[in-house]
C-alpha positions in Angstrom: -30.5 3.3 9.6 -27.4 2.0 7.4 -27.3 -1.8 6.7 -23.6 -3.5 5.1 -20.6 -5.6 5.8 -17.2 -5.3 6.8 -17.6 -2.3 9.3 -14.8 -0.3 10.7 -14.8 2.8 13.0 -12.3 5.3 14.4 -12.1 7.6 16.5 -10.6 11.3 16.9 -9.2 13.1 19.4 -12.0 15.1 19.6 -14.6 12.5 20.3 -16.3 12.0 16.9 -16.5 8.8 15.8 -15.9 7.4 12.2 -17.2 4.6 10.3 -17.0 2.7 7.2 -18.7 0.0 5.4 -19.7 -1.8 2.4 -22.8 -2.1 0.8 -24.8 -3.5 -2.1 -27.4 -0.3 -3.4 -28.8 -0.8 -7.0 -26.6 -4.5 -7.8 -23.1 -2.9 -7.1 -21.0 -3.0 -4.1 -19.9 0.6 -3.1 -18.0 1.8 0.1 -20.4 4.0 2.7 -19.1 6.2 4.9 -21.0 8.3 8.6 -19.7 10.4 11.3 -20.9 9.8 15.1 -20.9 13.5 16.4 -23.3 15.3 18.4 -25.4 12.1 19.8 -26.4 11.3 15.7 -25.0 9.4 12.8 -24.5 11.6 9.5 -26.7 10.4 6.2 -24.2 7.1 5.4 -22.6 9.0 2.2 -21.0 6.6 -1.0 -17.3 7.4 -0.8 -16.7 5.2 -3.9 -19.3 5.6 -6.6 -17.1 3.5 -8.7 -18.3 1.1 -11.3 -16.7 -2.3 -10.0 -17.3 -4.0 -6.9 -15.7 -2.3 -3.6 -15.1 -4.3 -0.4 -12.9 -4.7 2.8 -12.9 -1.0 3.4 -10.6 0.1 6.6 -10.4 3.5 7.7 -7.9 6.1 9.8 -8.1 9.8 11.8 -4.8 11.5 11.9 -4.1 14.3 14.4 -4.9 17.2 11.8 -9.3 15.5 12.0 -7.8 14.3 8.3 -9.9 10.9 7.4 -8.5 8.5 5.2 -10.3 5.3 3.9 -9.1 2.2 1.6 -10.6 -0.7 0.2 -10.3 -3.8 -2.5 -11.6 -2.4 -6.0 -12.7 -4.6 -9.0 -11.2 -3.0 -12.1 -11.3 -5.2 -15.2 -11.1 -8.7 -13.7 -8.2 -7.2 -11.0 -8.6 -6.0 -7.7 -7.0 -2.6 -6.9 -6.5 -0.5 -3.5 -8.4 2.2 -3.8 -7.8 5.4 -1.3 -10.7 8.2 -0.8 -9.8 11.4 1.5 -11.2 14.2 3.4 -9.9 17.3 5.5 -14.5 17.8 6.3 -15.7 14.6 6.4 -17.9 16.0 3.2 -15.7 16.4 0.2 -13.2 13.7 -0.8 -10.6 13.0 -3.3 -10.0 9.2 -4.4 -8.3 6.9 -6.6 -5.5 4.0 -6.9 -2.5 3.7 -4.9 -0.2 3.0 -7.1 1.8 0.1 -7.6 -0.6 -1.9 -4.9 -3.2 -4.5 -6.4 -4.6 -7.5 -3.8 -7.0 -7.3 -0.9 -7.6 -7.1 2.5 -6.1 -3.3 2.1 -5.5 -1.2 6.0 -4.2 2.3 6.5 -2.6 4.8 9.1 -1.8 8.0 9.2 1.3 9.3 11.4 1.7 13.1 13.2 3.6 14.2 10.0 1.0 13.8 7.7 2.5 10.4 6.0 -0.3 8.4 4.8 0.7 5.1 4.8 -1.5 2.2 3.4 -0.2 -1.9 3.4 -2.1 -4.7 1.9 -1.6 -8.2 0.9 -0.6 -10.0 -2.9 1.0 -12.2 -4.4 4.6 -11.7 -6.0 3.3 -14.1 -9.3 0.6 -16.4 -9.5 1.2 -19.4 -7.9 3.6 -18.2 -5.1 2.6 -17.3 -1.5 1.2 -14.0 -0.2 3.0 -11.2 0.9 2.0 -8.2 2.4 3.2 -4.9 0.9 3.2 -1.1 2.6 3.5 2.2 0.7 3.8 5.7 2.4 2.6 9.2 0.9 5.0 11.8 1.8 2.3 14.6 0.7 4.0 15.0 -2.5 4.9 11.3 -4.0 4.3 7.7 -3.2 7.4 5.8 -2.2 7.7 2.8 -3.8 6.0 -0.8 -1.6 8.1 -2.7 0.6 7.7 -6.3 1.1 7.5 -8.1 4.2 7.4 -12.1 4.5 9.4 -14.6 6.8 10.1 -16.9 4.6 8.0 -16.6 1.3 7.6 -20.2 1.9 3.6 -19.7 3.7 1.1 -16.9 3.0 1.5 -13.5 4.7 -2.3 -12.1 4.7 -4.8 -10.2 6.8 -2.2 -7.1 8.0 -3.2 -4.8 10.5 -1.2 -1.1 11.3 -1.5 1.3 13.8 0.4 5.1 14.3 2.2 6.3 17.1 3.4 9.8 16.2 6.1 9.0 13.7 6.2 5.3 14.2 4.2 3.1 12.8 3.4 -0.1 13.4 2.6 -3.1 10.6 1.9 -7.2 11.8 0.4 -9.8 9.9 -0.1 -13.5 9.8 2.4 -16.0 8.4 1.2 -19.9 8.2 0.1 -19.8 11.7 2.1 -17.0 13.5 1.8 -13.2 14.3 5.0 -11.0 12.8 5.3 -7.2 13.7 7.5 -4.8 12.2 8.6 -1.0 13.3 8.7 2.3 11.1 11.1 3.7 13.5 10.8 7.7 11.9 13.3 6.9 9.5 13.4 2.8 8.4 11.9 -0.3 9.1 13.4 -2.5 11.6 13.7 -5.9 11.4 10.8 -8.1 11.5 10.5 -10.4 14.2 7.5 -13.4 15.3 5.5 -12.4 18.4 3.2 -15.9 18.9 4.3 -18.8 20.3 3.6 -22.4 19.4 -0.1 -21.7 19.6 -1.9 -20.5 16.4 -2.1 -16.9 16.3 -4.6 -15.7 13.7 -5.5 -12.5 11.9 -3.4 -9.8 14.4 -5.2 -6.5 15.6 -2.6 -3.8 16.7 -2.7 -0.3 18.5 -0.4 2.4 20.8 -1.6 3.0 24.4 -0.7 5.7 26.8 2.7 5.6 27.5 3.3 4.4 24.0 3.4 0.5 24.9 2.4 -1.4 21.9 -0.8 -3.8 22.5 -1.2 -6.9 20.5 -4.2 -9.4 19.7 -4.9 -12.0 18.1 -7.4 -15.2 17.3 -6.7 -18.6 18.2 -8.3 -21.5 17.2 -10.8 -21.3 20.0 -10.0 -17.7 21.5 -7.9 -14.9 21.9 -4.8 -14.2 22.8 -3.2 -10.6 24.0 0.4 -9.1 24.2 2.2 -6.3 25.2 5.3 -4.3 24.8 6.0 -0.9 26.9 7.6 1.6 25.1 11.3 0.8 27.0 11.1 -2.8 27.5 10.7 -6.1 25.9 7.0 -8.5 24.8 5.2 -9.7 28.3 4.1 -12.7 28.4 0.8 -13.9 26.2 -2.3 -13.5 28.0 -5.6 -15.7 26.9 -8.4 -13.3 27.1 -10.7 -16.3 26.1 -10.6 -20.0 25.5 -13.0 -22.4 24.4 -14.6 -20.8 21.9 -15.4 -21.9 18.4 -14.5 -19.7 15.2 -13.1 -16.9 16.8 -12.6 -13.9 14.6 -12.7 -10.4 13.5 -10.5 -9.3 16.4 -10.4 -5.7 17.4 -8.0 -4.0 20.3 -8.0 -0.4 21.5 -6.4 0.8 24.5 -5.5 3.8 27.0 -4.6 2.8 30.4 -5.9 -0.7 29.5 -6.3 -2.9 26.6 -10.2 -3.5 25.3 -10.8 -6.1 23.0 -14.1 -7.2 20.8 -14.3 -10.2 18.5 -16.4 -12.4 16.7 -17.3 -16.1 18.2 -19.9 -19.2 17.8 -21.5 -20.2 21.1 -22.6 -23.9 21.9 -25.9 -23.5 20.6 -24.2 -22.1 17.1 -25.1 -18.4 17.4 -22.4 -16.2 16.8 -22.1 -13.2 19.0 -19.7 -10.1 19.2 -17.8 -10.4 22.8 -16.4 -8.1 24.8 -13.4 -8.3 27.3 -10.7 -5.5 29.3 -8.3 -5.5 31.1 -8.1 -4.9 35.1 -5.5 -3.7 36.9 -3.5 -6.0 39.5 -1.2 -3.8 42.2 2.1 -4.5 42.2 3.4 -6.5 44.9 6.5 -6.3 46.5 9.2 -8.7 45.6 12.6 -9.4 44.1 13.0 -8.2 40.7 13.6 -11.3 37.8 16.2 -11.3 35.3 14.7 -13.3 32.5 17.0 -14.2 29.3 15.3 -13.8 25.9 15.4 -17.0 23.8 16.5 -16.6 19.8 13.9 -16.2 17.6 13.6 -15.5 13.6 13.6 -12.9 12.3 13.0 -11.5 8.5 14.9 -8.8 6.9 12.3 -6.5 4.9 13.7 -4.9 1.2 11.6 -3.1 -1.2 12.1 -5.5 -4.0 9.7 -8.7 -3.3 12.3 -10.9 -1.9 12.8 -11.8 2.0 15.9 -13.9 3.7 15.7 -15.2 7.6 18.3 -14.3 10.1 18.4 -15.9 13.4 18.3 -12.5 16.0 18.9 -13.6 19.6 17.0 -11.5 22.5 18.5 -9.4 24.6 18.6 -10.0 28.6 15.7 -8.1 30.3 15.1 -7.5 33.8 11.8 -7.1 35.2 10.6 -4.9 38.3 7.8 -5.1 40.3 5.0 -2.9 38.5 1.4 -3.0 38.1 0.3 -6.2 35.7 -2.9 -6.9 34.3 -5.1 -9.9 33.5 -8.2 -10.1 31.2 -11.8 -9.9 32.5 -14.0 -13.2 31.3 -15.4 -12.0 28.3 -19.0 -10.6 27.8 -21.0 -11.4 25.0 -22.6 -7.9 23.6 -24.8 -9.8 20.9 -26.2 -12.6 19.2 -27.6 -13.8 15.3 
């Protein structure tokens, strides 16, 4: 029996399942750390044992079973990102990434064995959030690159996924969802995937088939997007509406898109809920040619500075092929 905050699990190809989580033991805040295998959780074990207050921890399985873990650290009145690793799951290896200092730290690891870890903070005090990613090449750290659209709103609460040797990093600016591509070899440009609606605190994975699957809170629900490998962003599907304080939105996918989140009912309890996606069969009619509309984009440098370029989308045309829509969502529990 383990009891903390800010959980997150992950899962590896061979079916064990991670987790990660903070947790006050003895007045300090340390991050925990158990393994699902065999139809048992491990002893939680403190991956941190550090003297200053640990929190937002966020973990990642590569394909080599390597586990990687970050989180916020408290070191003399800052807040550093702190990164613990393990080949066993038993013996680990931690300390500072350097260079990165802020909160709300995630990581990824991609089929070369790059370990790549983003995060947000400010440029100076005073000025808006950015969010910043640094890659370890197994011998150095390269030095962070800075993403924001227009340095005039915060860019916070970043979320990145692997695909092989691509990587994928969005975040929230003001009130919209930006993504941006580690191609195998540079960043692309970064480009605004939300509408006019407010799109909140973004979740991202790969599915089969390498489509990119996108999430993200509203201000009463959830909203889901989709990109197949060779083709351009479907349209937004709400997976829920209605809702009050959505948040905490998680996405995993194969075949389909899952999605979990965090939401208050009417009678004020706040329950974890649960939707997927089904499967509707193509029917048969006229392909659509459908012209993409210009859109903003931000051109990412490794100093901390960011300019907008207007980037018009190209002309897609879309066949007949099996869609989806989102299941009403379920609650899973209640507090």
């Amino acid at each position: 029996m383990a009891s903390g905050v800010d959980p997150d699990l992950a899962r590896d190809a061979a079916g064990h399942v991670y987790l990660a989580f903070a947790n006050r033991f003895a007045g300090n805040d340390d991050i925990y750390f158990s393994r699902w295998s065999e139809g048992g959780w491990s002893p939680p074990q403190n991956i941190s044992e550090t003297a200053g207050a640990s929190g937002n921890p966020r973990l990642a399985v590569g394909a080599d079973g390597q586990v990687a873990v970050v989180w916020a650290e408290e070191v003399a009145g800052m807040h550093l990102i702190f990164l613990a690793r393990t080949a066993n799951g038993l013996d680990w290896s931690l300390g500072p990434v350097p260079d990165a200092q802020g909160g709300h730290p995630v990581v990824a690891l991609d089929s070369l064995g790059n370990l790549w870890v983003a995060w947000q903070d400010a440029l100076d005090l005073g000025l808006p959030l950015v969010v910043f990613c640094s890659r370890w090449t197994g011998s150095q750290w390269m030095l962070p690159t800075a993403f924001s659209a227009s340095l005039m709103a915060d860019a916070a609460l970043p979320a990145m996924a692997a695909d092989r040797e691509k990587i994928g990093l969005a975040w929230q600016e003001g009130t919209a969802v930006w993504l941006v591509e580690w191609t195998g070899s540079a960043w692309g440009t970064p480009a605004q995937c939300s509408g006019a609606e407010a799109a909140l605190a973004p979740a991202l994975t790969w599915g089969e088939g390498d489509g990119i699957h996108l999430a993200w809170a509203t201000n009463d629900g959830v909203t889901y997007c989709f990109r197949p490998a060779a083709g351009f962003w479907q349209p937004a599907e709400a997976v829920a509406g209605g809702q009050a304080s959505p948040a905490g939105v998680r996405i995993a996918a194969g075949a389909v898109a899952h999605a979990i989140w965090l939401a208050v009912d009417s009678g004020g309890v706040r329950g974890l809920y649960y939707s997927e996606q089904t499967v509707i069969e193509p029917s048969a009619t006229p392909s659509v040619s459908a012209t993409g509309n210009p859109v903003p984009a931000a051109t990412a440098t490794s100093s901390p500075t960011a300019t907008l370029t207007p980037v018009v989308g190209p002309t897609a045309t879309r066949s007949p092929a099996a869609a989806h829509r989102a299941c009403l969502p379920s609650i899973l529990a209640g507090s």
